[in-house]
mmCIF file of the N, C-alpha and C atoms, coordinates in Angstrom:
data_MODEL
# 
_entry.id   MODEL 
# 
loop_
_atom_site.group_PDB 
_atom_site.id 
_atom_site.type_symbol 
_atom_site.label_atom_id 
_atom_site.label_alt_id 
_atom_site.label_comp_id 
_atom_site.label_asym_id 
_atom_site.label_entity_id 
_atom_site.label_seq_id 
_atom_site.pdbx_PDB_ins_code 
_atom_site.Cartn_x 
_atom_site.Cartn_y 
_atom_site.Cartn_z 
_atom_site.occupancy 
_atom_site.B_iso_or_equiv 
_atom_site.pdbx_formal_charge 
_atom_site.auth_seq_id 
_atom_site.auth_comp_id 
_atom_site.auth_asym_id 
_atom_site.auth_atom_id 
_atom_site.pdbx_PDB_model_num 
ATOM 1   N N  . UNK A 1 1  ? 22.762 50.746 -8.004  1.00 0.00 ? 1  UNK A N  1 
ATOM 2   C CA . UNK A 1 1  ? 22.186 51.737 -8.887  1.00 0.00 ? 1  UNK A CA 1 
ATOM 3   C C  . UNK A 1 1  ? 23.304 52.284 -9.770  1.00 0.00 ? 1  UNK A C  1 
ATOM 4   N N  . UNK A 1 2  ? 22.996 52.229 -10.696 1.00 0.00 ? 2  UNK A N  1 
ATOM 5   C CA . UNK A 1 2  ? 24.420 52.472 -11.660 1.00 0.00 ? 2  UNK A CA 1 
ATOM 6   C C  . UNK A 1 2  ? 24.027 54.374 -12.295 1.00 0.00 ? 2  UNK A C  1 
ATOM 7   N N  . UNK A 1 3  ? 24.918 54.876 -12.102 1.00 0.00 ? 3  UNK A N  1 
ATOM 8   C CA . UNK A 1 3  ? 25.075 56.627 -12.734 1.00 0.00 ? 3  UNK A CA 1 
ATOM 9   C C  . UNK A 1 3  ? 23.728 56.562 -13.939 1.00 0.00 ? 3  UNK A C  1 
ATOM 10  N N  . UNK A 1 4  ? 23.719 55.754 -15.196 1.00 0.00 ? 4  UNK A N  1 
ATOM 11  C CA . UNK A 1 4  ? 22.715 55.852 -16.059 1.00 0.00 ? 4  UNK A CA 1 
ATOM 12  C C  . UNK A 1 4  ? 21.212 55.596 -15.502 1.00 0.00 ? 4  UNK A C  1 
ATOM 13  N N  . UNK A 1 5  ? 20.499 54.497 -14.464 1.00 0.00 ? 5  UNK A N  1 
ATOM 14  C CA . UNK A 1 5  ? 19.529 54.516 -13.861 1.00 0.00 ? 5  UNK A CA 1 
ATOM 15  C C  . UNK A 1 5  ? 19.442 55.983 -13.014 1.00 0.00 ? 5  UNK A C  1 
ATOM 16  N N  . UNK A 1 6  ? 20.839 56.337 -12.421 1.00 0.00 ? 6  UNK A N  1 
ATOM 17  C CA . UNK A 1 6  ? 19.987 58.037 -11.727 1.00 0.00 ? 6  UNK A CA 1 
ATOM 18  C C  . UNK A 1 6  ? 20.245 59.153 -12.823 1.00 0.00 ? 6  UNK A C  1 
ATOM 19  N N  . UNK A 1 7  ? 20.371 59.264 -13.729 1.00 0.00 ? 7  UNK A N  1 
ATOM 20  C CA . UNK A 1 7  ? 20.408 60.045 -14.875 1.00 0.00 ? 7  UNK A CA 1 
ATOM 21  C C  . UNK A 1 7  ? 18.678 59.947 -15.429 1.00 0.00 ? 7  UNK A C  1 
ATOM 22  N N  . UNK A 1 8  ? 18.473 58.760 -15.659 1.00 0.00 ? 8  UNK A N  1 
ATOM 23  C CA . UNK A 1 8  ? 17.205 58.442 -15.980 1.00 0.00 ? 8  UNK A CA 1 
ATOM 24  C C  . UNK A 1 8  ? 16.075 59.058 -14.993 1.00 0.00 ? 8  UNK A C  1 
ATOM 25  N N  . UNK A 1 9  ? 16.309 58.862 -14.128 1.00 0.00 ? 9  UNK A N  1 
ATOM 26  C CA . UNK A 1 9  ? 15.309 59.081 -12.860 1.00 0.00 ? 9  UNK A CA 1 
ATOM 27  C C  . UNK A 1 9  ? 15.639 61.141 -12.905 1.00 0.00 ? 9  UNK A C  1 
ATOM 28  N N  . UNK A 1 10 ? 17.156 61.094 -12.552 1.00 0.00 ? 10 UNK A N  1 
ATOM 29  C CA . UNK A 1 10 ? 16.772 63.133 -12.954 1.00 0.00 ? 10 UNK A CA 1 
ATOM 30  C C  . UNK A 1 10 ? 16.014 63.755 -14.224 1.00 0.00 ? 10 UNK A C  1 
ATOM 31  N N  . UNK A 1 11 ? 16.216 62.481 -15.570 1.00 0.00 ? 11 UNK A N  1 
ATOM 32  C CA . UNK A 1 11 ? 15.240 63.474 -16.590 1.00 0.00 ? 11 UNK A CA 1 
ATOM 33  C C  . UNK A 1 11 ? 14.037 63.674 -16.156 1.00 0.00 ? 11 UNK A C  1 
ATOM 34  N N  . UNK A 1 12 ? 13.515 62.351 -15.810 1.00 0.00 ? 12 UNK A N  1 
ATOM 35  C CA . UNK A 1 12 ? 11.957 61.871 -15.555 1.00 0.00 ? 12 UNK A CA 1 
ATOM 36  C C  . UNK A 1 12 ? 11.827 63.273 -14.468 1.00 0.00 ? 12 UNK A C  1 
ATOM 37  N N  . UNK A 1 13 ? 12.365 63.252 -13.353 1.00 0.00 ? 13 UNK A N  1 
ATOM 38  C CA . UNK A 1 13 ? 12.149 64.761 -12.650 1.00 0.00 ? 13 UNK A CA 1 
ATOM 39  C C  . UNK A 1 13 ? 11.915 66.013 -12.906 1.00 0.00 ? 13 UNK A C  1 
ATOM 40  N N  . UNK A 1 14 ? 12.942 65.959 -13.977 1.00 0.00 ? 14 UNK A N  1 
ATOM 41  C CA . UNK A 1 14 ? 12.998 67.271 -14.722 1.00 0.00 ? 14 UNK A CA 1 
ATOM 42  C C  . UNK A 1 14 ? 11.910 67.903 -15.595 1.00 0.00 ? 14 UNK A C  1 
ATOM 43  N N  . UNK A 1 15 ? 11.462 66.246 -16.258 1.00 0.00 ? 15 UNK A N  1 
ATOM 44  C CA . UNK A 1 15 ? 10.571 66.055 -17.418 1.00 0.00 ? 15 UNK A CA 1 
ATOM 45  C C  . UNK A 1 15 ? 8.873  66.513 -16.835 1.00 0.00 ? 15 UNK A C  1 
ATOM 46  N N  . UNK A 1 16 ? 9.054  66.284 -15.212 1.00 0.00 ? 16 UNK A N  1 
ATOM 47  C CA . UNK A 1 16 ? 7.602  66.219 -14.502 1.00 0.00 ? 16 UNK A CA 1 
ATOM 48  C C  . UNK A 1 16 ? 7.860  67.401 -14.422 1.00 0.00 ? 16 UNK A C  1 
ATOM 49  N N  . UNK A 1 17 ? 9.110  68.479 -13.891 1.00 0.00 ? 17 UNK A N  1 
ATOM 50  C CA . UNK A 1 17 ? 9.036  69.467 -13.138 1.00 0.00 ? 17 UNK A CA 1 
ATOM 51  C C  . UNK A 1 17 ? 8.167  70.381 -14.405 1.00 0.00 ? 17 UNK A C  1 
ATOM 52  N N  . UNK A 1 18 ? 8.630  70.206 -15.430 1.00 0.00 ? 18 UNK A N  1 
ATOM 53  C CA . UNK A 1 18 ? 8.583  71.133 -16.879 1.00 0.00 ? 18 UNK A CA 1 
ATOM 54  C C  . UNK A 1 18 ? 7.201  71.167 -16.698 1.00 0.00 ? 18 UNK A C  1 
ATOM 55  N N  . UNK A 1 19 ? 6.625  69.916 -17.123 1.00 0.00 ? 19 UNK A N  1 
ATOM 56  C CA . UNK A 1 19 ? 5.248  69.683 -17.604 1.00 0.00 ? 19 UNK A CA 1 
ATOM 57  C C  . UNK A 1 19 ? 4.500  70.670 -16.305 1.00 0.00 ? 19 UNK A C  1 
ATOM 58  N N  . UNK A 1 20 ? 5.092  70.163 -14.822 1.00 0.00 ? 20 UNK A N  1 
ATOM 59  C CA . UNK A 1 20 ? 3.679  71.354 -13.926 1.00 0.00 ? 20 UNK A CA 1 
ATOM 60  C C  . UNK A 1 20 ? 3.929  72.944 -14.162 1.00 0.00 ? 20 UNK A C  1 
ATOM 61  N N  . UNK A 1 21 ? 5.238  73.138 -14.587 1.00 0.00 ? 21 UNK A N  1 
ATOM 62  C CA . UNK A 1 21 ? 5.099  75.067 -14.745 1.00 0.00 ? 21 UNK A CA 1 
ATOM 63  C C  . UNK A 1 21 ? 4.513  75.332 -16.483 1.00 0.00 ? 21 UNK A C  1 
ATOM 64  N N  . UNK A 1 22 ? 4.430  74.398 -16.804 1.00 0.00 ? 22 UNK A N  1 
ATOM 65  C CA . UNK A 1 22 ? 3.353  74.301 -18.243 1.00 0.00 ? 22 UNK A CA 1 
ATOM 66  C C  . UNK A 1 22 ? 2.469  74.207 -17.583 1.00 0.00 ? 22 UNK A C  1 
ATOM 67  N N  . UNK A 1 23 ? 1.679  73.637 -17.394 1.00 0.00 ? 23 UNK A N  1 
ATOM 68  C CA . UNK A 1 23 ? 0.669  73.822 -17.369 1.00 0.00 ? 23 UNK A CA 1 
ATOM 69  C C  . UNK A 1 23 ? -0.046 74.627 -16.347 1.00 0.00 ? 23 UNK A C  1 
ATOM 70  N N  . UNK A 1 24 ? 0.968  75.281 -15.009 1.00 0.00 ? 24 UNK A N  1 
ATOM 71  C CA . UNK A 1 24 ? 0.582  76.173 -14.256 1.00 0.00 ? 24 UNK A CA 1 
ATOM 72  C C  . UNK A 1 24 ? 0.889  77.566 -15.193 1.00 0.00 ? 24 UNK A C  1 
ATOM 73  N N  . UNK A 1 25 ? 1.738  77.887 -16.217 1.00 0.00 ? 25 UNK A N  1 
ATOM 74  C CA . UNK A 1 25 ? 1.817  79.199 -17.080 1.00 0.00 ? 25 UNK A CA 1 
ATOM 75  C C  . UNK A 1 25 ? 0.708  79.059 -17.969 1.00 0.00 ? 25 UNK A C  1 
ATOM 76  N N  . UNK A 1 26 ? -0.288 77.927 -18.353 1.00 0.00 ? 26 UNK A N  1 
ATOM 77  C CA . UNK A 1 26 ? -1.204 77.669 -19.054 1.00 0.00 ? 26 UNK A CA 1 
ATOM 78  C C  . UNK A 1 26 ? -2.406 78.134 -18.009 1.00 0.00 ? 26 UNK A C  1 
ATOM 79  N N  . UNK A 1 27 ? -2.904 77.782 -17.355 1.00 0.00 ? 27 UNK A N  1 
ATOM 80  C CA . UNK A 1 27 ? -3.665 78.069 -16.289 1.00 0.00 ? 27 UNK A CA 1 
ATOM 81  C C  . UNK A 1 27 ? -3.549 79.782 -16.243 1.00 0.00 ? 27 UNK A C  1 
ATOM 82  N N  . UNK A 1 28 ? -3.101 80.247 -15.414 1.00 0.00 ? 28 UNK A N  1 
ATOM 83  C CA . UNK A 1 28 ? -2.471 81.825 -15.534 1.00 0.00 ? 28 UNK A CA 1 
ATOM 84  C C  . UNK A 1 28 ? -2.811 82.329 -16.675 1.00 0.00 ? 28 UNK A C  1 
ATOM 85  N N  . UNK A 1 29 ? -2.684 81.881 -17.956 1.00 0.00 ? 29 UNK A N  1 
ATOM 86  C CA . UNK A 1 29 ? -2.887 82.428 -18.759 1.00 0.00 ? 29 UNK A CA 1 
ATOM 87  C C  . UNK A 1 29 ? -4.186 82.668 -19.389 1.00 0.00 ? 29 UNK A C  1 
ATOM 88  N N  . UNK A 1 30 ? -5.322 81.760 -18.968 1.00 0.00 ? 30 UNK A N  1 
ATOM 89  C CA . UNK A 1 30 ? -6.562 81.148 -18.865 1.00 0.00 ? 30 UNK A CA 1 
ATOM 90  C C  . UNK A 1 30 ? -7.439 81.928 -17.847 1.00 0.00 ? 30 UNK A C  1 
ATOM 91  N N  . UNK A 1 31 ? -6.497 82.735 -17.063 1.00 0.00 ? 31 UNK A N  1 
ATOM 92  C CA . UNK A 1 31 ? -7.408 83.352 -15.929 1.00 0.00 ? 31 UNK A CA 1 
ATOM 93  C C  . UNK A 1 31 ? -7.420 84.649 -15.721 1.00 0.00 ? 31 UNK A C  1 
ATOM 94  N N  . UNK A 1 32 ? -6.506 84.937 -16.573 1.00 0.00 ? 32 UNK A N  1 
ATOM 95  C CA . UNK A 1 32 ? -5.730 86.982 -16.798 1.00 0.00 ? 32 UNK A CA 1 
ATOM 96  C C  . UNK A 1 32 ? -6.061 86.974 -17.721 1.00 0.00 ? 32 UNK A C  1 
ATOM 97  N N  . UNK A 1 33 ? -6.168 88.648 -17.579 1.00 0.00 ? 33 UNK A N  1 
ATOM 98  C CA . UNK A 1 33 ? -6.530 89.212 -18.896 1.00 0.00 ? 33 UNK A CA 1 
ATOM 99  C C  . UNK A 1 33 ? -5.035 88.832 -19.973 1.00 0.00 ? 33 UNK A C  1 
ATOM 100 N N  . UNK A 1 34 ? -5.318 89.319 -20.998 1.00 0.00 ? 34 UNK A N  1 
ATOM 101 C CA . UNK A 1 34 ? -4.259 89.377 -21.882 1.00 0.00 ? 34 UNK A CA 1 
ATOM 102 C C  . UNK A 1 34 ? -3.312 90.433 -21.835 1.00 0.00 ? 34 UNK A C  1 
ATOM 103 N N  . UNK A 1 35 ? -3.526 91.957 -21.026 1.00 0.00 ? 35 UNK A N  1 
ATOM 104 C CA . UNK A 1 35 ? -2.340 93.056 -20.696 1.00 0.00 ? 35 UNK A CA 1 
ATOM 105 C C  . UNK A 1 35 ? -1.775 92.403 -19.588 1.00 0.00 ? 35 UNK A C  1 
ATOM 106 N N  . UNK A 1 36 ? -2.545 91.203 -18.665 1.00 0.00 ? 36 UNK A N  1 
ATOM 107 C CA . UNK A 1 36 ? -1.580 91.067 -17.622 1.00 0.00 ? 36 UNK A CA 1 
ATOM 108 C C  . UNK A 1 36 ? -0.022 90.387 -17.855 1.00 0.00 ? 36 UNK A C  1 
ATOM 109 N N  . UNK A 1 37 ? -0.618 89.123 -18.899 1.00 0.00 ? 37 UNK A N  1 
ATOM 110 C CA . UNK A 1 37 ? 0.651  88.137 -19.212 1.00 0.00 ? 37 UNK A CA 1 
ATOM 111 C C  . UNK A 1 37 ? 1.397  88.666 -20.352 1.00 0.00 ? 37 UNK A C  1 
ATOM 112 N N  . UNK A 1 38 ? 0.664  89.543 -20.829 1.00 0.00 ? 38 UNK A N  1 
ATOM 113 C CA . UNK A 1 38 ? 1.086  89.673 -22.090 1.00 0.00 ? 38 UNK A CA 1 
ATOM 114 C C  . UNK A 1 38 ? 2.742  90.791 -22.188 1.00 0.00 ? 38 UNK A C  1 
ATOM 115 N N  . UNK A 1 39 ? 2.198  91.256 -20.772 1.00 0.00 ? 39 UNK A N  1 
ATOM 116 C CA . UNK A 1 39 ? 3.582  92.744 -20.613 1.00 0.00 ? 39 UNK A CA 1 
ATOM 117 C C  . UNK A 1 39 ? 4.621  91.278 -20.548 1.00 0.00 ? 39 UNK A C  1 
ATOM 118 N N  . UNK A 1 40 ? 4.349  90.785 -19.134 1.00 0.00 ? 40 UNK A N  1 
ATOM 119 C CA . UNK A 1 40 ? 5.261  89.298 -18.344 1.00 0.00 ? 40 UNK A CA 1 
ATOM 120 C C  . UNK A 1 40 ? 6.184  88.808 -20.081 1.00 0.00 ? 40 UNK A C  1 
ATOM 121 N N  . UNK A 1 41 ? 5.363  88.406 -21.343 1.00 0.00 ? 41 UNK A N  1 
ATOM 122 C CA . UNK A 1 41 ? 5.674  87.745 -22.137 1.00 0.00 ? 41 UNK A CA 1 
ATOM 123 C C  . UNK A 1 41 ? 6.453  89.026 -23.199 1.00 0.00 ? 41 UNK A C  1 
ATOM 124 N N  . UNK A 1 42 ? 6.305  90.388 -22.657 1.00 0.00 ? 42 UNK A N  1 
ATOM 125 C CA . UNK A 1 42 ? 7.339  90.957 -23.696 1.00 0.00 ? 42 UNK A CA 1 
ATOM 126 C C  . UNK A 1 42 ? 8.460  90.951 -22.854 1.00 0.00 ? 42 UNK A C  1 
ATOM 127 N N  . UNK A 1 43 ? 8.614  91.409 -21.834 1.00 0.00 ? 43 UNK A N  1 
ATOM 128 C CA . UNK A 1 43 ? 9.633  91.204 -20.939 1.00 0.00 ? 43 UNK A CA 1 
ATOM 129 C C  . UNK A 1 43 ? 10.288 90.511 -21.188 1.00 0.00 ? 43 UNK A C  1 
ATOM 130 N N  . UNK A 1 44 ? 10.147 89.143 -21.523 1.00 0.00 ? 44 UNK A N  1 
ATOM 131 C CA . UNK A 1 44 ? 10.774 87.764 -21.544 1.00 0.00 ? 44 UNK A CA 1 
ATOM 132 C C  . UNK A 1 44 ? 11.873 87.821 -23.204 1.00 0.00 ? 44 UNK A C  1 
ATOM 133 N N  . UNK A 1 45 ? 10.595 88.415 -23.803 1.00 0.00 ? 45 UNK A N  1 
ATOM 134 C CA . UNK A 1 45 ? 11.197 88.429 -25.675 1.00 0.00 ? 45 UNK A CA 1 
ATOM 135 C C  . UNK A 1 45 ? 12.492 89.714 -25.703 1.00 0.00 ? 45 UNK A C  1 
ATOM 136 N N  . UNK A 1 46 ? 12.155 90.329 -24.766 1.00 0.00 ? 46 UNK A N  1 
ATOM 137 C CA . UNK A 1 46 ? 13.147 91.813 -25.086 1.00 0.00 ? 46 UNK A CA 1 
ATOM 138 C C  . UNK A 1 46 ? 13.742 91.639 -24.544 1.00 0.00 ? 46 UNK A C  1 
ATOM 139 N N  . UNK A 1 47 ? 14.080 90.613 -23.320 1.00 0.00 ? 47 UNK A N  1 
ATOM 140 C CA . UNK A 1 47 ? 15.127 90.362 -22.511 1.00 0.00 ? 47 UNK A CA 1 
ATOM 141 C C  . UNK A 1 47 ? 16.262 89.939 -23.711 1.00 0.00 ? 47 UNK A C  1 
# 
C-alpha cells in the first residue's frame, strides 16, 4: 500500500464523514423551529 493509496482512502473518509453531518445539520434543520437553529447559527457567525 503505498502513502498516496492511504491518503486517498483518508479523503474518501473524510469526504463520507462531511457528507453525514450535512445532511444530519440538514435534517435538524427540517425538524426545529427556526429560533432553535437559528440562535446555534448566530453563535457560529459571531464566533
Amino acid at each position: 500500500m503505498s502513502d498516496r493509496d492511504e491518503l486517498e482512502r483518508k479523503h474518501a473518509r473524510n469526504d463520507a464523514e462531511h457528507l453525514r453531518q450535512v445532511k444530519q445539520w440538514a435534517e435538524y434543520v427540517r425538524t426545529r423551529p427556526d429560533d432553535d437553529w437559528g440562535r446555534q447559527v448566530d453563535k457560529l457567525v459571531n464566533a
